[in-house]
N, C-alpha and C positions, 0 to 999 in steps of 0.2 A: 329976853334971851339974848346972851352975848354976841358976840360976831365967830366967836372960838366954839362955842357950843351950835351953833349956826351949821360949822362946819364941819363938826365931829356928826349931827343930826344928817345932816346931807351925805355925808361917807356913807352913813352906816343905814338909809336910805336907798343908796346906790348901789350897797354890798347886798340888800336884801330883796330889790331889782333882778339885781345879775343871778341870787340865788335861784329864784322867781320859775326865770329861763328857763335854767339849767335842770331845776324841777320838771318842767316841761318837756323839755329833751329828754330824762331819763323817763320818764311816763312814755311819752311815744317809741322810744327804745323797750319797756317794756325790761328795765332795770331797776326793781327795787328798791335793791338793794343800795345804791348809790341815791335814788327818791327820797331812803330813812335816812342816809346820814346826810341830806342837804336837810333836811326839815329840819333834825337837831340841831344845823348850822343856824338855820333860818328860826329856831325857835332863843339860842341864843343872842342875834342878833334882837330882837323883840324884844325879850329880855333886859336888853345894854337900853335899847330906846325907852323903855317904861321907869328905868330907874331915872334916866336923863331927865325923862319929862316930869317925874312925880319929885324932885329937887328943886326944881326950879316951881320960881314964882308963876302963876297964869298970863301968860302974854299971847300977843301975838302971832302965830305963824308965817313967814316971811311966802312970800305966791310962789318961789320955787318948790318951796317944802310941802305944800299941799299938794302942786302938782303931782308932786313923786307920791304921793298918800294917794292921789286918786289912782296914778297909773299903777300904786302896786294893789290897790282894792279891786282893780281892774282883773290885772293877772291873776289876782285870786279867783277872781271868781270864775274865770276860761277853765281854769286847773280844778275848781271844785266838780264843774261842769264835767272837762275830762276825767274824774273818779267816780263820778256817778254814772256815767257812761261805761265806766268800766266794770262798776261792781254790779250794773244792771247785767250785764255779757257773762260776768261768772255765774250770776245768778240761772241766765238762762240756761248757760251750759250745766250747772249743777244739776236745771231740773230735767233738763234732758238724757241726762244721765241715772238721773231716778228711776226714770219711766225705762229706759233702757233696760235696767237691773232688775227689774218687775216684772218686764217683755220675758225675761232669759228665765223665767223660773216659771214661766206656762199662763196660759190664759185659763182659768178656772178649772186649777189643777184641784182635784179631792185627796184628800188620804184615803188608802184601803180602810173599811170597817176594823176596828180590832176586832177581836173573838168574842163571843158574848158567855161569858159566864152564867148567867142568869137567864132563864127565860121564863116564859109565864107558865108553860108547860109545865117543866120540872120541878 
């Protein structure tokens, strides 16, 4: 790997770092919406790196370059942590919401009998 590709890996390495963060931030903001479009930044980015890497010949990765692979494997995985954490908490509140709407319609309500057309009698 070049010293030009070196440094285009590292940029875009660094741009996917700071995405990372900012991911992070909008999670603990509890902004979506700004979460989906850093991910499609962030899944661009991946993108740019996977054609970089799948062009070039197998070489070596320079100890910076890893580093940044490990801290952003890192970030990942805090961030997977915090959506599972989250989807855990909707989960709960959905079922508690269940149980809620179940409460509000009676504890072991009957229907009246209908009429009985038929009986053994008649």
């Amino acid at each position: 790997m070049g010293t030009d590709h070196q440094k285009i890996v590292l940029s875009l390495l660094k741009k996917w770092r700071s995405l990372i963060l900012e991911q992070g931030e909008s999670l603990s903001e509890g902004d979506l919406k700004k979460f989906e479009r850093l991910t499609r930044d962030t899944a661009v980015v991946q993108a740019r790196l996977d054609d970089i890497f799948s062009r070039l010949k197998p070489a070596k990765l320079d100890k910076e370059t890893i580093e940044m692979l490990r801290e952003i494997g890192n970030r990942h995985a805090e961030l997977l942590t915090e959506l599972e954490r989250g989807t855990e908490e909707i989960s709960n509140t959905l079922g508690d919401l269940r149980k809620n709407r179940t409460s509000l319609k009676g504890y072991r309500q009957t229907k009246a009998p209908g009429p009985r057309f038929m009986n053994e009698r008649t």
